[in-house]
GUVEXSE-286065 format. One record per residue: x, z, y of N, C-alpha, C, CB in turn; residue in three letters. Coordinates in steps of 0.1 Angstrom, whole numbers, padded with zeros to 4 digits, always signed. Glycine has a CB too. Layout:
XZYXZYXZYXZYala/...
//
This chain:
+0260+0975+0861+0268+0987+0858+0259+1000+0860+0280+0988+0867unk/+0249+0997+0860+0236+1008+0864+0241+1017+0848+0213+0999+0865unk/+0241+1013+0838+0245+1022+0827+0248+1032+0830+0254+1018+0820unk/+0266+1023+0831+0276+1036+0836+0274+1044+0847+0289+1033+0840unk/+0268+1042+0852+0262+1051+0867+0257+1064+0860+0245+1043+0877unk/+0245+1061+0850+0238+1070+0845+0246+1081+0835+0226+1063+0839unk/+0251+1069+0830+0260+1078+0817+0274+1086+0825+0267+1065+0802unk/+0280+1080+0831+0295+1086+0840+0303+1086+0827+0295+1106+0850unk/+0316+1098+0834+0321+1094+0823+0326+1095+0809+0325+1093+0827unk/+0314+1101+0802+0320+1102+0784+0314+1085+0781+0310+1119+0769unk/+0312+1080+0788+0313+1061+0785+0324+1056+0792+0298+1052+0791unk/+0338+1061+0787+0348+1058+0791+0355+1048+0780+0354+1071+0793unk/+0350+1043+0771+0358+1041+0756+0345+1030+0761+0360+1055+0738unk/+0336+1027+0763+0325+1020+0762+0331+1010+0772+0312+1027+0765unk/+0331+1015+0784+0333+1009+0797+0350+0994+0798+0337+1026+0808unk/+0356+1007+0793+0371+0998+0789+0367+0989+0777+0387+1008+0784unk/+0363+0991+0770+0360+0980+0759+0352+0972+0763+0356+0983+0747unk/+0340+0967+0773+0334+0957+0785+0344+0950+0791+0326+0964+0797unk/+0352+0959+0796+0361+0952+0804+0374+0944+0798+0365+0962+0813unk/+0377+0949+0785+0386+0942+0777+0378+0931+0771+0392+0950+0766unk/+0364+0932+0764+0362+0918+0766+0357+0906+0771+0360+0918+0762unk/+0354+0908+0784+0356+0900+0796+0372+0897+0799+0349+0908+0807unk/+0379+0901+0799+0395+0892+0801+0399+0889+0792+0407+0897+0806unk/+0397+0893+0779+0398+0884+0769+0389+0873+0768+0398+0890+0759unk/+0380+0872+0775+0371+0861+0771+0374+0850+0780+0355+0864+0771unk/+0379+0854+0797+0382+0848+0807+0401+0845+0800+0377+0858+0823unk/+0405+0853+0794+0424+0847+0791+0419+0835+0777+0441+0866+0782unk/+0411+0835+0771+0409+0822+0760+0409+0811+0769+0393+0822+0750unk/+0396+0812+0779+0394+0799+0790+0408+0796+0795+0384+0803+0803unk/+0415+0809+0799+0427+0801+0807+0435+0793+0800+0437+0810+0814unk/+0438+0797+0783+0445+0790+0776+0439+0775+0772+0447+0797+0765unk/+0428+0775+0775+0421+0759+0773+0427+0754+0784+0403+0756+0775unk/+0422+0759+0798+0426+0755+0807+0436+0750+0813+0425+0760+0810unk/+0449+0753+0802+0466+0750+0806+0467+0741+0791+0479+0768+0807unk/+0456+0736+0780+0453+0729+0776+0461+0734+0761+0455+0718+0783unk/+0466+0750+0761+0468+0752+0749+0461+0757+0739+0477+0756+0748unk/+0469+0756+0725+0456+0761+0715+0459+0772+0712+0453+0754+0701unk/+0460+0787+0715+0464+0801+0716+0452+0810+0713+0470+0805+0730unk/+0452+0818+0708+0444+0830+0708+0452+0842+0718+0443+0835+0691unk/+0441+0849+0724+0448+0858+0733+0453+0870+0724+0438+0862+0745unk/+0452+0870+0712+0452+0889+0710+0470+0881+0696+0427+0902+0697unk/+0472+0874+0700+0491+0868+0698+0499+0872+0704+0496+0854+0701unk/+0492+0872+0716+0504+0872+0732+0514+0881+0733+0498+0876+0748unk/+0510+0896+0727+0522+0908+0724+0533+0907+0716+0517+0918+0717unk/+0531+0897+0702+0539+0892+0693+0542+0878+0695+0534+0895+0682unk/+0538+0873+0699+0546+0861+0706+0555+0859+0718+0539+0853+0708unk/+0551+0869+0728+0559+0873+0737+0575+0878+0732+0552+0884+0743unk/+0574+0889+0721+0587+0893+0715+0593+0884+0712+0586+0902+0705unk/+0589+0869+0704+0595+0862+0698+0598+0853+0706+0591+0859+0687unk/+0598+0853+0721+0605+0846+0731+0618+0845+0736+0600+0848+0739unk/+0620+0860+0733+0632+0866+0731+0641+0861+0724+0631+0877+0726unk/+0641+0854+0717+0649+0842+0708+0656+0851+0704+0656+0829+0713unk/+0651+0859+0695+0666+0872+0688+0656+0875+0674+0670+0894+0701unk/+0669+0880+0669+0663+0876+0652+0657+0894+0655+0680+0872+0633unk/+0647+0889+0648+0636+0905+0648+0622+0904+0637+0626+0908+0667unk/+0621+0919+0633+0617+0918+0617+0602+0920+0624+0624+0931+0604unk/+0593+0921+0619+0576+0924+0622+0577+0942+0619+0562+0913+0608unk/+0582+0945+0612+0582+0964+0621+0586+0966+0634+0592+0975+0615unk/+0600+0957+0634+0604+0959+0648+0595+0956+0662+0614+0951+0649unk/+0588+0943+0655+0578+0942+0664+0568+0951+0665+0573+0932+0662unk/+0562+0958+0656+0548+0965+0655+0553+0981+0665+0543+0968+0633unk/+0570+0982+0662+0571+0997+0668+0574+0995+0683+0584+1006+0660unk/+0577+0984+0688+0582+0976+0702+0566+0978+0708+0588+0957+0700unk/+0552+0972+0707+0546+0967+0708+0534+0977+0705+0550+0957+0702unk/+0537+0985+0698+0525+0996+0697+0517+0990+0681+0511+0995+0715unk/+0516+0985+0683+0508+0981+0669+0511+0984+0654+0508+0968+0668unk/+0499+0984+0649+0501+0986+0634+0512+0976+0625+0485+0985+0628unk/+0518+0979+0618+0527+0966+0608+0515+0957+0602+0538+0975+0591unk/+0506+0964+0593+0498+0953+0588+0491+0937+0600+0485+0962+0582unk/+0490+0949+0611+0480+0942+0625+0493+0926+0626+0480+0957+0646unk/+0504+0931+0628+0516+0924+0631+0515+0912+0624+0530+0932+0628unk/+0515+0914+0607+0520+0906+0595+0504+0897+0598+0525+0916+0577unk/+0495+0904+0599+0480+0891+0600+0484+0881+0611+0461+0899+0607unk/+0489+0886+0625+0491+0882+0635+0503+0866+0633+0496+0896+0643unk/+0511+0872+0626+0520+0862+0622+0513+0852+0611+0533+0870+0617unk/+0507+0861+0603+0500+0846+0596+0494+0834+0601+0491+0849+0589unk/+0488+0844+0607+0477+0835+0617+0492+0824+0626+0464+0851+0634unk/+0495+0827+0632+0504+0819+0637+0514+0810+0632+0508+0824+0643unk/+0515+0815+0617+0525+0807+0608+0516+0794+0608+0530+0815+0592unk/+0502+0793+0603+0496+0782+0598+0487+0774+0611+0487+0787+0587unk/+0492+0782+0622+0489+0773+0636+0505+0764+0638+0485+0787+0652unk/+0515+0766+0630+0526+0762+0629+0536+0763+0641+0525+0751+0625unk/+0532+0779+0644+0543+0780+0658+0555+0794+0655+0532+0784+0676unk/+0551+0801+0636+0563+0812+0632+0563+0807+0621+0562+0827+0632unk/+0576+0809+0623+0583+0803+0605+0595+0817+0603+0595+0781+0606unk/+0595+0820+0592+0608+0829+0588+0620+0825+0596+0613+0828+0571unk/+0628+0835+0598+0636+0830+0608+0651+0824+0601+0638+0844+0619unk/+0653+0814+0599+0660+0806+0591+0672+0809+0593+0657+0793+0592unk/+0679+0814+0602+0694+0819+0608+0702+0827+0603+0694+0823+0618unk/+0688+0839+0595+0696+0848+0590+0701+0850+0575+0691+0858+0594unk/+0712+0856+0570+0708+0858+0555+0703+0867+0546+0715+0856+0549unk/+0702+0877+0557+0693+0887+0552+0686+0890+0548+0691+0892+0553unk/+0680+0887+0536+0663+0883+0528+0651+0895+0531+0665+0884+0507unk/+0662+0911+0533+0654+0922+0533+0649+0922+0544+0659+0933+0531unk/+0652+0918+0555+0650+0920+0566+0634+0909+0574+0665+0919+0570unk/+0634+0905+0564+0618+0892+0563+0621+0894+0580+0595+0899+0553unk/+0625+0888+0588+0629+0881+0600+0618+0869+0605+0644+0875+0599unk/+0615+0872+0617+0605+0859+0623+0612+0853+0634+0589+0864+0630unk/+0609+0839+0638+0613+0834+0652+0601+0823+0652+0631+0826+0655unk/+0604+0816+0665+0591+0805+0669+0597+0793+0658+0590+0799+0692unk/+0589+0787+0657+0595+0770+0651+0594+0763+0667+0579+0758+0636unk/+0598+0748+0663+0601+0738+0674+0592+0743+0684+0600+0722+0670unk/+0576+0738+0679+0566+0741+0686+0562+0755+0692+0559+0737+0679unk/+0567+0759+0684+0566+0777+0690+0574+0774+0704+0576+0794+0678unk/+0584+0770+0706+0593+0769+0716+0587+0764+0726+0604+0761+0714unk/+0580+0751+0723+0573+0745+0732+0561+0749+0741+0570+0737+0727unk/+0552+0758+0729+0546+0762+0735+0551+0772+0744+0539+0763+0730unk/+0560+0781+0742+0565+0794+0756+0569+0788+0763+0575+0806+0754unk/+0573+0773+0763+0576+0770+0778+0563+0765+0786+0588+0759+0779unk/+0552+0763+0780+0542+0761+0783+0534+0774+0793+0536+0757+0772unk/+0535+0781+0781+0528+0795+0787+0532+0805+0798+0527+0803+0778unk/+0547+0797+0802+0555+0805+0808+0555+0797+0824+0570+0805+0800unk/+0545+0790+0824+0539+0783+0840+0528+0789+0842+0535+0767+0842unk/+0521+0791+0830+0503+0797+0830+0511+0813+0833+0491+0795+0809unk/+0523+0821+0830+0525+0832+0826+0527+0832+0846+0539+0836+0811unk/+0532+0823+0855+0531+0824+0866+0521+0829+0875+0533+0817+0867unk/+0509+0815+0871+0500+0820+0879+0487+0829+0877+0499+0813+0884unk/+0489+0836+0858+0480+0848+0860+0490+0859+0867+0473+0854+0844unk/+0498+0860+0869+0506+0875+0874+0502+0874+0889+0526+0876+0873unk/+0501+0861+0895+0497+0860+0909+0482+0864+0911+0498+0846+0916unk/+0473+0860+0898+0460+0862+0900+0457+0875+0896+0453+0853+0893unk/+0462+0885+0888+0462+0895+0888+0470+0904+0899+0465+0895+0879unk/+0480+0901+0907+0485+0907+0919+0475+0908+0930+0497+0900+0924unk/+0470+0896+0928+0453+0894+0942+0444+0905+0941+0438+0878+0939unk/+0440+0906+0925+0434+0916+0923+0434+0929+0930+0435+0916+0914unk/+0443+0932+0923+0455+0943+0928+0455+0951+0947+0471+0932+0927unk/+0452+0933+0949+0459+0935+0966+0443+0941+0973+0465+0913+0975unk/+0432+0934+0966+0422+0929+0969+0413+0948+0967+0419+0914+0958unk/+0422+0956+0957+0412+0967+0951+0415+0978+0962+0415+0972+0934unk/+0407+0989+0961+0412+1003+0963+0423+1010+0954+0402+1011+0963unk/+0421+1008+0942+0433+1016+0937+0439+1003+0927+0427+1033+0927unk/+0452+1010+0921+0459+1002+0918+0454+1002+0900+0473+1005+0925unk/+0453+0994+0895+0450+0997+0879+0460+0997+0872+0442+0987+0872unk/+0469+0986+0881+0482+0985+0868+0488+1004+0869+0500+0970+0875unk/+0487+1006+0877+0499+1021+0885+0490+1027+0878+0501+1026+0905unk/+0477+1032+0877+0470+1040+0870+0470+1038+0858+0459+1041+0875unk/+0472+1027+0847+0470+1024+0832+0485+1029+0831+0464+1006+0826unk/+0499+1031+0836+0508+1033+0837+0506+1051+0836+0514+1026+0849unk/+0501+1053+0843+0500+1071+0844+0492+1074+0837+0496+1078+0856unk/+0476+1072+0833+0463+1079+0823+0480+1072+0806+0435+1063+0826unk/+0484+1064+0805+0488+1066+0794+0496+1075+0786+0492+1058+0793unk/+0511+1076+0802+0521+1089+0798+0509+1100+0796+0535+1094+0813unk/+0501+1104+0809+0492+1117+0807+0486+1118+0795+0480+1118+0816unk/+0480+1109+0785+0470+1107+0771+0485+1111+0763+0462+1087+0767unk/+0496+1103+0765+0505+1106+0756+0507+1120+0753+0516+1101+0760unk/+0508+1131+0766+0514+1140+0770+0504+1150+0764+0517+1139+0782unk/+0489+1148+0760+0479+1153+0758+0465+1145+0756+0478+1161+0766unk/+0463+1142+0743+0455+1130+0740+0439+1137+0746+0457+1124+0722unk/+0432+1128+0749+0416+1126+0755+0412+1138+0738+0408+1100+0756unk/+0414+1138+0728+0413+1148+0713+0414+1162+0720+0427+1145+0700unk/+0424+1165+0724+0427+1178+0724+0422+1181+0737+0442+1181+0721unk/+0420+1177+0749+0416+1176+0762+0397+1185+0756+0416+1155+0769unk/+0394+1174+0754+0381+1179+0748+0379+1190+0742+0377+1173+0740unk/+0389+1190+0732+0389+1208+0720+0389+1217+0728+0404+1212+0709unk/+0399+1216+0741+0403+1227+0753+0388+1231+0759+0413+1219+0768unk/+0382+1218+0763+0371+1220+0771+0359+1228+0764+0368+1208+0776unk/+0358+1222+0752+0348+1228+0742+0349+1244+0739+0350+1221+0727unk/+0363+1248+0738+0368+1262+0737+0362+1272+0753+0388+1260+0735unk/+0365+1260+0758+0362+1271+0775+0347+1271+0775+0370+1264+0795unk/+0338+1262+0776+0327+1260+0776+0320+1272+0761+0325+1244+0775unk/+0325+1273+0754+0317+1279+0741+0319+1296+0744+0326+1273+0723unk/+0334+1294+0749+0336+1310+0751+0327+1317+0765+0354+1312+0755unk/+0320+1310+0769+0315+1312+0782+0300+1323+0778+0312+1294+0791unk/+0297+1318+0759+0292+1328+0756+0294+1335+0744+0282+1326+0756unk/+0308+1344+0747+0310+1349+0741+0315+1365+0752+0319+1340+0731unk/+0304+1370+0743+0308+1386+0751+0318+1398+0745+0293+1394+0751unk/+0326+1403+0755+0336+1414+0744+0329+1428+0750+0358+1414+0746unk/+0326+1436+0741+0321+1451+0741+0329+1460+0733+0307+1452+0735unk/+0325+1472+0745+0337+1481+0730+0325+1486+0716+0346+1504+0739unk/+0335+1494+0711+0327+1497+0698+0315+1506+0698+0336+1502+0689unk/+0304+1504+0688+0298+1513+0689+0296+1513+0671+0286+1512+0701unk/+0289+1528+0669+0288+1528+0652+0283+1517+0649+0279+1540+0645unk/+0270+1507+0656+0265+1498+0650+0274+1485+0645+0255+1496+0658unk/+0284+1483+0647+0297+1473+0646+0303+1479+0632+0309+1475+0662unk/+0302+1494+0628+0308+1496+0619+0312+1486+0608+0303+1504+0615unk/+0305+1483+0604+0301+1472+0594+0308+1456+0594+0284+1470+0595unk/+0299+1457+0609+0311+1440+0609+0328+1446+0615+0302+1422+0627unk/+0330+1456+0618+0345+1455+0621+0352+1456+0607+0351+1468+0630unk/+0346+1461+0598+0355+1462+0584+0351+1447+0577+0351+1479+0572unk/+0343+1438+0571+0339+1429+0569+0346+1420+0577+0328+1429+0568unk/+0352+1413+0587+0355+1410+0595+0370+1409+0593+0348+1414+0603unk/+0375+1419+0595+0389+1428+0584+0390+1420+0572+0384+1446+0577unk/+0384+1424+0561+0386+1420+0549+0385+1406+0548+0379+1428+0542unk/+0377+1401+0553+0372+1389+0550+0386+1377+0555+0355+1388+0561unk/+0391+1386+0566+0404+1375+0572+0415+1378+0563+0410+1378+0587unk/+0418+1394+0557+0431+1398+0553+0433+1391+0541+0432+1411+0551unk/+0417+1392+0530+0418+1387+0516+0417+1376+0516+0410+1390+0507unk/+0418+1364+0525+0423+1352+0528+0434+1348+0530+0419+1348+0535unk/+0441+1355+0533+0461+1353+0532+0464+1363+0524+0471+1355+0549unk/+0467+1376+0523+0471+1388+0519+0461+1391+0508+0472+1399+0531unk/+0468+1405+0506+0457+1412+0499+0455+1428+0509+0463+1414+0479unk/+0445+1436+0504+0444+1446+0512+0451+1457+0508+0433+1447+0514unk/+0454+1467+0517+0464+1474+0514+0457+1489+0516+0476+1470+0524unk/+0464+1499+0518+0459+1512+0515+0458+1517+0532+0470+1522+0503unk/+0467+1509+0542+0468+1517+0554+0454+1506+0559+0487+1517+0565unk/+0454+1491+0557+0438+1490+0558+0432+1497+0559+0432+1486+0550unk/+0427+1503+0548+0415+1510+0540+0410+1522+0552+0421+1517+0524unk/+0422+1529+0555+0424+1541+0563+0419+1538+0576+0438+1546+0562unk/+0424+1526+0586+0418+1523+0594+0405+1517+0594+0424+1518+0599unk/+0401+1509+0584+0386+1500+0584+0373+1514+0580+0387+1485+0567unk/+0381+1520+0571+0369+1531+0566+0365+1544+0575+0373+1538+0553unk/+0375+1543+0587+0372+1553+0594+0377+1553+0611+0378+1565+0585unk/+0372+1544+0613+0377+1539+0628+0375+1551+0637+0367+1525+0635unk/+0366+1554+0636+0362+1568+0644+0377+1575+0645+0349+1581+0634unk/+0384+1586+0632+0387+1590+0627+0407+1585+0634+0377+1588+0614unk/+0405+1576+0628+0419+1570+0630+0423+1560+0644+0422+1562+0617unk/+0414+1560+0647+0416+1548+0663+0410+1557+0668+0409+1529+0665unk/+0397+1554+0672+0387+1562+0685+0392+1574+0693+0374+1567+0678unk/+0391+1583+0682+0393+1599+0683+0409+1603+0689+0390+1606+0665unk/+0417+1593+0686+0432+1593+0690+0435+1588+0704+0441+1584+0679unk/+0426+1584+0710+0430+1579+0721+0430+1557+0722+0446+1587+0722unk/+0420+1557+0709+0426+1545+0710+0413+1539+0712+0434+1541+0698unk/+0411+1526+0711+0399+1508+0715+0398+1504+0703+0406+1492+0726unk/+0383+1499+0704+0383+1492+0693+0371+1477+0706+0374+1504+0676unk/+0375+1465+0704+0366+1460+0711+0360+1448+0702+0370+1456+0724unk/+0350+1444+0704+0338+1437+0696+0333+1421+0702+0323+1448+0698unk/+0339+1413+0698+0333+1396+0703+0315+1393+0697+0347+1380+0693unk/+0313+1394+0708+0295+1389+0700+0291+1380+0705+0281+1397+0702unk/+0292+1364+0697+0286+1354+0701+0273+1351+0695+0294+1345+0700unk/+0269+1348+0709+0252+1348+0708+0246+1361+0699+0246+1332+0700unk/+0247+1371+0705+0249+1386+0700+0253+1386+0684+0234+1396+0702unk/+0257+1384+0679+0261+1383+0663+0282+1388+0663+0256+1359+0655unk/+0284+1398+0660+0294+1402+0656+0307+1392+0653+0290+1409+0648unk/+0312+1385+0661+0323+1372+0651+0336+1376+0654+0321+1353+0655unk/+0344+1386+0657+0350+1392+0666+0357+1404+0667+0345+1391+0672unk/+0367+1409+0661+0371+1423+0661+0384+1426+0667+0370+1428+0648unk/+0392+1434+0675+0402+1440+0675+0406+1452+0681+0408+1433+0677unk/+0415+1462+0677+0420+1474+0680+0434+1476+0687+0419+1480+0668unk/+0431+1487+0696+0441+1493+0704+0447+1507+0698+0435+1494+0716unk/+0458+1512+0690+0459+1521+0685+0469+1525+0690+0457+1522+0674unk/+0466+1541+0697+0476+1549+0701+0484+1551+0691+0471+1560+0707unk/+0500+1547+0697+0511+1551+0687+0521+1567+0691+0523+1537+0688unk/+0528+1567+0679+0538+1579+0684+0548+1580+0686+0539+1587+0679unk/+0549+1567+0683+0566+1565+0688+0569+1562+0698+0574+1555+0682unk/+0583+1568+0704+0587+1570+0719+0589+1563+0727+0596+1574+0722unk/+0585+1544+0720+0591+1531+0727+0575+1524+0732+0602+1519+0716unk/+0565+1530+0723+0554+1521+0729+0545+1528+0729+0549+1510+0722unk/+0539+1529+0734+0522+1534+0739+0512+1530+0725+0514+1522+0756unk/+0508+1518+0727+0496+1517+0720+0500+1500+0708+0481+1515+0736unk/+0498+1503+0696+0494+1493+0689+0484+1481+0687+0494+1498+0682unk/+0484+1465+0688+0472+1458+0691+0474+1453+0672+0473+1444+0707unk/+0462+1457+0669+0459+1458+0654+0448+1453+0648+0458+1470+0649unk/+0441+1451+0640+0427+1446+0632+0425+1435+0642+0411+1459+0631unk/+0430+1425+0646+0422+1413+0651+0420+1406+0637+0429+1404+0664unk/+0406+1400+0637+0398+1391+0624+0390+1386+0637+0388+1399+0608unk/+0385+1372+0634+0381+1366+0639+0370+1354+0631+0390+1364+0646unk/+0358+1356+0623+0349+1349+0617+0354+1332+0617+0335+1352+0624unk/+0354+1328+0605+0360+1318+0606+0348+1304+0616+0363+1316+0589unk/+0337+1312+0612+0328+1304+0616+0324+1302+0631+0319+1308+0609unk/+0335+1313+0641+0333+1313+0650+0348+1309+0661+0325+1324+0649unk/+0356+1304+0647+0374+1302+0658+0368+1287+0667+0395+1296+0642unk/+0375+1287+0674+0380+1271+0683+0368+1276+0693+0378+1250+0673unk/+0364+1295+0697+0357+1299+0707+0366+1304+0717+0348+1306+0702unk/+0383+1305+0718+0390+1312+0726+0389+1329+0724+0386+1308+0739unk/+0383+1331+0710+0375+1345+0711+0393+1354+0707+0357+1349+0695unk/+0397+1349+0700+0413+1356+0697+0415+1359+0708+0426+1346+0692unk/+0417+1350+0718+0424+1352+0733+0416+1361+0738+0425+1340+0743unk/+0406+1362+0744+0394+1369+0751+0393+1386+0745+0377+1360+0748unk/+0394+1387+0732+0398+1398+0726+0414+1404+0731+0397+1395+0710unk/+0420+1394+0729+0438+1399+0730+0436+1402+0743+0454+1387+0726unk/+0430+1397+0755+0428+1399+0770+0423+1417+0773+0415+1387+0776unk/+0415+1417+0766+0404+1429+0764+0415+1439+0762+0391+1426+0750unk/+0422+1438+0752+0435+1453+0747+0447+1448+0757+0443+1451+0724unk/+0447+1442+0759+0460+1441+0770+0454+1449+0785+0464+1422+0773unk/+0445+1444+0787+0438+1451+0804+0432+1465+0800+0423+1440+0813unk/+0430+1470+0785+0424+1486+0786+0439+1491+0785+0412+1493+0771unk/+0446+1484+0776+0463+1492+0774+0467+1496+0791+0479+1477+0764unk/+0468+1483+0798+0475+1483+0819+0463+1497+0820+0468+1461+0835unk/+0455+1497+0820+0441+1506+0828+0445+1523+0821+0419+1500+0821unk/+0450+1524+0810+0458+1538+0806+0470+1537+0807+0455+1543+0794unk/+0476+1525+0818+0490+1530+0819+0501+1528+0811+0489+1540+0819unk/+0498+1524+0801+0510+1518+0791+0517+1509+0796+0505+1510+0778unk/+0531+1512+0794+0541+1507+0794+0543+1489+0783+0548+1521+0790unk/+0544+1495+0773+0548+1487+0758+0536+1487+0750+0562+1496+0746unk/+0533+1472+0747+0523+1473+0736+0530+1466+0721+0510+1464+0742unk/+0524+1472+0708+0535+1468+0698+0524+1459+0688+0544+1485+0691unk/+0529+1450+0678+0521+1441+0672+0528+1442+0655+0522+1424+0682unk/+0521+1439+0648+0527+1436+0634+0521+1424+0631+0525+1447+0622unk/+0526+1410+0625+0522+1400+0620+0532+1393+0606+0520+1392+0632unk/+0525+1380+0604+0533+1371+0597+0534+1364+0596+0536+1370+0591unk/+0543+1356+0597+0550+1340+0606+0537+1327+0601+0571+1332+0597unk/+0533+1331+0587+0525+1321+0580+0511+1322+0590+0522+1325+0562unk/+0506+1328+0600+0496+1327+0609+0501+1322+0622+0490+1340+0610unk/+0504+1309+0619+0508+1304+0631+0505+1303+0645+0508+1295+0629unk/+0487+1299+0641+0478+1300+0653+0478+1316+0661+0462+1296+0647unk/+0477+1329+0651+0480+1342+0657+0494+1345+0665+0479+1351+0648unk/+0501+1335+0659+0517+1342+0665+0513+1330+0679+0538+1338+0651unk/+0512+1318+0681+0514+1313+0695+0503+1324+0705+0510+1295+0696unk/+0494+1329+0693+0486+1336+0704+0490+1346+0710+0474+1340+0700unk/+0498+1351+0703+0509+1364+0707+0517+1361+0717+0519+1369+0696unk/+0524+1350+0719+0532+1343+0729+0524+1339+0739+0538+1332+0723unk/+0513+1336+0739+0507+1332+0754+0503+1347+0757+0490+1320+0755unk/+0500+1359+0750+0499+1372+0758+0507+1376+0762+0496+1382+0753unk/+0521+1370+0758+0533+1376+0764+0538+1381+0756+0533+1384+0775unk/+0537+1382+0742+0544+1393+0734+0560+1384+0731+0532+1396+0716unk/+0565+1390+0726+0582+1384+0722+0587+1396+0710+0595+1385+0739unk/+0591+1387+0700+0600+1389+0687+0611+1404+0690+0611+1372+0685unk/+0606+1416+0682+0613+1425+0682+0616+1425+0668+0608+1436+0688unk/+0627+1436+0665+0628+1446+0649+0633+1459+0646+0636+1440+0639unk/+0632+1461+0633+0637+1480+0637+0626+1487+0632+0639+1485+0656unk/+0613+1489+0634+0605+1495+0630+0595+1494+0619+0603+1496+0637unk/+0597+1508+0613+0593+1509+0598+0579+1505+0597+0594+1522+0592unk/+0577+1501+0586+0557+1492+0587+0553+1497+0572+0554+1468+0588unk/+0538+1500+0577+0538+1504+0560+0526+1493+0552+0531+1524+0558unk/+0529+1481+0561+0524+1470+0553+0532+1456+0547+0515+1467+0560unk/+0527+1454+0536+0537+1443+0527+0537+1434+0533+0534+1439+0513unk/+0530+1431+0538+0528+1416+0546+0535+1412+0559+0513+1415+0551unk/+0539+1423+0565+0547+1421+0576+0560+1417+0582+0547+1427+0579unk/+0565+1403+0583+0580+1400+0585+0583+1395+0598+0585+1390+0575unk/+0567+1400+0611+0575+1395+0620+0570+1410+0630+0572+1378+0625unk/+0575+1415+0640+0569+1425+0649+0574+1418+0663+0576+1441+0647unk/+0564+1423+0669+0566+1420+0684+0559+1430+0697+0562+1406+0685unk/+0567+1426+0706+0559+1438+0713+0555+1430+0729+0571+1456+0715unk/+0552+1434+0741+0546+1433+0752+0550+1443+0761+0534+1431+0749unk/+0559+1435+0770+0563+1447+0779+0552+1446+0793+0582+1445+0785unk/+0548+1456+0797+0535+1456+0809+0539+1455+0821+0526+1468+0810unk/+0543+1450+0832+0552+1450+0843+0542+1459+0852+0556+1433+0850unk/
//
């Protein structure tokens, strides 16, 4: 096991597949051993059909975890070992139904003395270890269920990547990538509009100079990253969170979030009360991102862009 020593653990898929085929290789022997003629990778679908109940091979495949096709080979294979035959009882043709034949019978009562004493020999184990494997393959599965080893990773890759990703406020040199950056996201869903234009062409002018933020994501110093804080005038909110674009080439960096962090803690640091948002529903990934800032579903206020069917705002405690 010097391998796994060295490697730890992303030879996790390596390690369990060693160890699956070693008890598969040691459960063939046991079936010699109890003198039957079995393949071990049956036992899931032959187990079901112990059950002596009329049951179709989906039923089995969805019982059982397995694929339908995996099921229907499984049964072949065992039809011409001559221990499944169609299940003759029923008359329901649609329902292509399996059970054991004579011999199928015979053999589960066979396997069901051997089925004794691997549970004992596996309980030794058990008794014999520090931790428990059955209790733990019981829990790593609900947990995988609950959040597969896929997305675990994506998380980790996002936190690790963002680690270099820096947010700065604006300076003229950004000009360029804040409006490109803009356009480049809007004319990918939308089209661009005229109150655009007014903020991208003159940030100074219409954000800066008003009291407002503009802050800058630079990964690995390269611009991939834009969004704005714009002082409003209306009597319910302080400040507007506006122009976030985010380089396509640089998403699944947490930089949305790290940006939305950035206008949320300058908005608290001047004191704002209410922060206000305009979006639309078809940016799914932006709207949950709105929801982990805390924002929540308002309406009522006039927008002077076509694109907008959802608003929301952020109350600052």
């Amino acid at each position: 096991m010097n391998f796994f020593d060295k490697v730890g653990k992303v030879a996790l898929g390596s390690r369990l597949r060693l160890m699956t085929a070693a008890i598969t290789d040691d459960a063939a022997k046991i079936y010699e051993l109890y003198g039957i003629s079995f393949m071990p990778k049956w036992f899931p679908v032959f187990y079901m059909l112990t059950e002596e109940r009329e049951i179709t091979i989906t039923e089995i495949a969805n019982e059982i975890g397995h694929s339908q096709p995996s099921v229907s080979k499984i049964i072949q294979e065992m039809t011409t070992a001559g221990l499944v035959q169609e299940n003759l009882k029923t008359t329901d043709k649609r329902r292509n139904s399996v059970a054991l034949t004579s011999q199928g019978i015979v053999v589960s009562k066979e396997l069901k003395l051997q089925w004794v004493d691997v549970e004992a020999a596996v309980e030794s184990l058990i008794t014999e270890s520090n931790h428990n494997l059955w209790a733990a393959l019981e829990e790593w599965e609900f947990l995988l269920e609950q959040k597969s080893l896929l997305k675990r990773v994506i998380e980790n890759k996002k936190i690790r990547e963002s680690q270099d990703v820096q947010i700065v406020a604006f300076e003229p040199k950004y000009l360029d990538a804040f409006k490109a950056l803009n356009v480049e996201w809007i004319s990918t869903y939308f089209e661009m509009e005229a109150a655009d234009y007014k903020a991208l062409d003159n940030p100074q002018e219409y954000i800066l100079d008003k009291g407002g933020k503009i802050f800058v994501a630079l990964y690995h110093d390269e611009p991939v990253g834009v969004c704005a804080l714009i002082k409003m005038k209306d009597e319910n909110y302080d400040f507007e969170m506006a122009k976030m674009a985010v380089s396509p080439k640089a998403q699944g960096k947490n930089i949305g979030w790290l940006l939305g962090q950035a206008i949320v803690n300058s908005a608290k640091e001047q004191g704002a009360k209410k922060i206000y948002l305009e979006s639309n529903t078809i940016l799914k990934p932006a709207i949950n991102l709105y929801h982990k800032l805390g924002f929540q579903k308002v309406s009522g206020l006039a927008t002077p862009y076509k694109r907008c069917n959802i608003q929301m705002e952020l109350v600052i405690a």
